[in-house]
MARKE-297679 format. One record per atom (N, C-alpha, C): residue in three letters; x, y, z. Coordinates in steps of 0.001 Angstrom, whole numbers, plus 500000, padded with zeros to 6 digits. Atoms other than C-alpha are relative to their C-alpha. Example, Ala and Ser with C-alpha at 12.3 -4.5 7.8 and 13.67 -1.06 7.14 Angstrom:
2
ALA500890498810500000
ALA512300495500507800
ALA500900501200500000
SER499180498810499940
SER513670498940507140
SER499230501090500730
! end
This chain:
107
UNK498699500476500426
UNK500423701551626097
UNK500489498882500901
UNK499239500857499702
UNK502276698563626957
UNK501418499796500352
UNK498615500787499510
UNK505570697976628674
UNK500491499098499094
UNK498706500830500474
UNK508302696345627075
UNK500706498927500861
UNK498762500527499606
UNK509954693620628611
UNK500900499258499467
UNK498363500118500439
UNK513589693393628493
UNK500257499183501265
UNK498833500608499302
UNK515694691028630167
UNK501338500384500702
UNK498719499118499736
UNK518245692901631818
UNK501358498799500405
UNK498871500426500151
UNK521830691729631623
UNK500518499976501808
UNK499854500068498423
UNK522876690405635528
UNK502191500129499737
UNK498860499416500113
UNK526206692430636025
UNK501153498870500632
UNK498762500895499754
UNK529530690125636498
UNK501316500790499869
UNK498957499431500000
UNK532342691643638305
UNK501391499831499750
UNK498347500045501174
UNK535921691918636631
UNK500843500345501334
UNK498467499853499266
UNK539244691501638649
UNK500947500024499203
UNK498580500232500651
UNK543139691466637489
UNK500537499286500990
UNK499124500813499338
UNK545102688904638257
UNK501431501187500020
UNK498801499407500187
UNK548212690387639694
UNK501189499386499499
UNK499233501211500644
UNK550116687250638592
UNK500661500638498513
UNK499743500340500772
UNK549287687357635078
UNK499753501227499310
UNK500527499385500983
UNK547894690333634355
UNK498312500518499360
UNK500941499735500527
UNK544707689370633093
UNK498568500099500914
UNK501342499477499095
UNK540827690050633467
UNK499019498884500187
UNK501064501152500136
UNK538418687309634627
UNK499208500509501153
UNK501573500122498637
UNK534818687137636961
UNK501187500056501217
UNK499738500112498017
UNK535599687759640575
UNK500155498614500429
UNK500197501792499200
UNK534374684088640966
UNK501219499332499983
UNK499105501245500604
UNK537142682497639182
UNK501322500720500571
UNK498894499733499296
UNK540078684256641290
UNK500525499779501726
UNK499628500554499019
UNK541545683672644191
UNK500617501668501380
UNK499803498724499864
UNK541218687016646781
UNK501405499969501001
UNK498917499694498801
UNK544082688010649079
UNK499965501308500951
UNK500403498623499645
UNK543711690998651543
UNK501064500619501110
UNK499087499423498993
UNK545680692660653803
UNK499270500642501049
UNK500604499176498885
UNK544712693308657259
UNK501192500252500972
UNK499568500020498680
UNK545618694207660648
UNK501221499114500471
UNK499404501049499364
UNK547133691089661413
UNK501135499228498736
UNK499001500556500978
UNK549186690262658223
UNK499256500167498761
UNK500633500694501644
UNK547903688868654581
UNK500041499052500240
UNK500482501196499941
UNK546203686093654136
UNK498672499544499001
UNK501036500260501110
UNK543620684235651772
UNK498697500701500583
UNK501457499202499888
UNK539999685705651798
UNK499369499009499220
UNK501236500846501080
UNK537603682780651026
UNK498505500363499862
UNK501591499286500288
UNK534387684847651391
UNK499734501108499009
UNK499941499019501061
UNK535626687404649178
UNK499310501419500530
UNK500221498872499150
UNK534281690031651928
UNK500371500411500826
UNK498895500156498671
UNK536928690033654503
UNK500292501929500000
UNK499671498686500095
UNK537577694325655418
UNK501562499549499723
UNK498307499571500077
UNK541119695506654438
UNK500357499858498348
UNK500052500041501364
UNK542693695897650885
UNK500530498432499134
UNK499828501241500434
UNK542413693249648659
UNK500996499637498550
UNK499976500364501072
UNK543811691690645828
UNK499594498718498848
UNK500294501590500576
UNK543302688693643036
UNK501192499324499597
UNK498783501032500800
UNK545534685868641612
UNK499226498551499853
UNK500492501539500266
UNK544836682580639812
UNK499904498805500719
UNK499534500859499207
UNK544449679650640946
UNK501265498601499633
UNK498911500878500239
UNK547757678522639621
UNK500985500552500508
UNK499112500125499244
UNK550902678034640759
UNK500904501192499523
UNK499472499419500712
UNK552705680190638062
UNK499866501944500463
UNK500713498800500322
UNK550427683217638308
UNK500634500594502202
UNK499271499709498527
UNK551488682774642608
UNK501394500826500038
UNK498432500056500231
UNK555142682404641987
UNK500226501806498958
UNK499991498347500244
UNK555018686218640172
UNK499445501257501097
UNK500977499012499069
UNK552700687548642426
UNK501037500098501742
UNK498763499889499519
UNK555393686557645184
UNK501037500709500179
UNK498929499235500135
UNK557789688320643773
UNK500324500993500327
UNK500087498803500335
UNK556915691610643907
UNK498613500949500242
UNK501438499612500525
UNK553475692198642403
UNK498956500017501427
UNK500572499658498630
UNK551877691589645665
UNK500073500556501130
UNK499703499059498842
UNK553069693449648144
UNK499918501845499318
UNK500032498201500534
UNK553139696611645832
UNK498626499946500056
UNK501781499854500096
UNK549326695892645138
UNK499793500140501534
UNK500733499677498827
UNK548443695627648653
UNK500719501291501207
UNK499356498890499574
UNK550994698326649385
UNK500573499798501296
UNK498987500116498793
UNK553098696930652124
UNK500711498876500060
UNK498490500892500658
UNK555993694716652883
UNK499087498769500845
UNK500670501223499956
UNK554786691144653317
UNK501110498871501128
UNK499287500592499119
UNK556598689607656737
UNK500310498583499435
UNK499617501690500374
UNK558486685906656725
UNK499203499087500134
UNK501214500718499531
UNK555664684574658504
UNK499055499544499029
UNK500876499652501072
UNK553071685538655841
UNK500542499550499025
UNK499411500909501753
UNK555211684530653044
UNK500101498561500004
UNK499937501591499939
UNK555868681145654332
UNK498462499154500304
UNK501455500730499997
UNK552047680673654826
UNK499508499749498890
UNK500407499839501650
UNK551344681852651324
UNK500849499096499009
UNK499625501084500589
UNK554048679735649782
UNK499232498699500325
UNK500014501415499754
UNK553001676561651498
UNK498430500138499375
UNK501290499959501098
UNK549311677627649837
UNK500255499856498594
UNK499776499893501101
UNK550976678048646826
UNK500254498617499675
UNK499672501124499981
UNK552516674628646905
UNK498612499104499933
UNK500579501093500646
UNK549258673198646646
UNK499060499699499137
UNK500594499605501461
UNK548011674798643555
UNK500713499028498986
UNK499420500968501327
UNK548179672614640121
UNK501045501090499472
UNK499364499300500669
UNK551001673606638230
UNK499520500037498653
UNK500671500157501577
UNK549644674877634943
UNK501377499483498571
UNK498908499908501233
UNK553038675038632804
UNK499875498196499599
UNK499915501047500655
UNK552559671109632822
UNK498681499666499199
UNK501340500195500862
UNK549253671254631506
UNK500208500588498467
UNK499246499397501671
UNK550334673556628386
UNK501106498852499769
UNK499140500894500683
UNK553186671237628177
UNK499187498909499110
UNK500726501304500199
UNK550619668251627817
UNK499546500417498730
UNK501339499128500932
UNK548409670442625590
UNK500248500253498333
UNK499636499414500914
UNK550848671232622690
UNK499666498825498848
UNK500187501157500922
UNK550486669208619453
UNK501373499387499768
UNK498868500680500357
UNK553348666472618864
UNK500249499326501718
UNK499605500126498462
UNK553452666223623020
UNK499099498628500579
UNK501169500812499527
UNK551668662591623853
UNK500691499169501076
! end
C-alpha cells in the first residue's frame, strides 16, 4: 500500500482586536503587554507578561484607551504609560479619513 499525500494546512493564529472587536492573523496586529515595569508595545510578539492586540489604526487605539485596555490586561494603566502610548498612537494613519475618501460621490 501506498501513502497518501496530503498537504497539510500551516495553522494561522487568530487575535481580537480590543479596539474594534474583530478577528485577524496575529501578524496583522499590533501586541501590547503588560509587565513589571508598566505597558508598552511588544514588537517581537514574545515579550513575557499578559498581552493584548489592537490595529494598527488610530481609531481602533483611541477605544482601546478608553477603557478596553486596561480591563484586558487587567490593571490600571499609569500617566506615564498612557502618555507613551498616546504619542504612539499619534503616529498611526487615521483610518476614518480613508473610509471618508472611499465612499462613492466623495472625490
Amino acid at each position: 500500500m501506498t501513502k497518501k499525500t496530503s498537504k497539510r494546512v500551516k495553522h494561522i493564529p487568530q487575535r481580537t482586536c480590543v479596539g474594534c472587536r474583530t478577528v485577524q492573523s496575529k501578524r496583522e496586529l499590533i501586541r501590547l503587554v503588560r509587565t513589571e515595569t508598566g505597558v508598552g508595545v511588544d514588537l517581537t510578539g514574545k515579550a513575557n507578561g499578559r498581552g493584548v492586540y489592537l490595529h494598527n489604526l488610530r481609531s481602533c487605539w483611541e477605544r482601546g484607551l478608553k477603557g478596553a485596555l486596561a480591563s484586558a490586561l487587567k490593571t490600571e494603566i499609569n500617566a506615564e504609560d498612557m502618555a507613551k502610548l498616546k504619542s504612539i498612537m499619534e503616529t498611526l494613519p487615521d483610518d476614518t479619513l480613508e473610509e471618508s475618501n472611499s465612499l462613492p460621490g466623495k472625490e
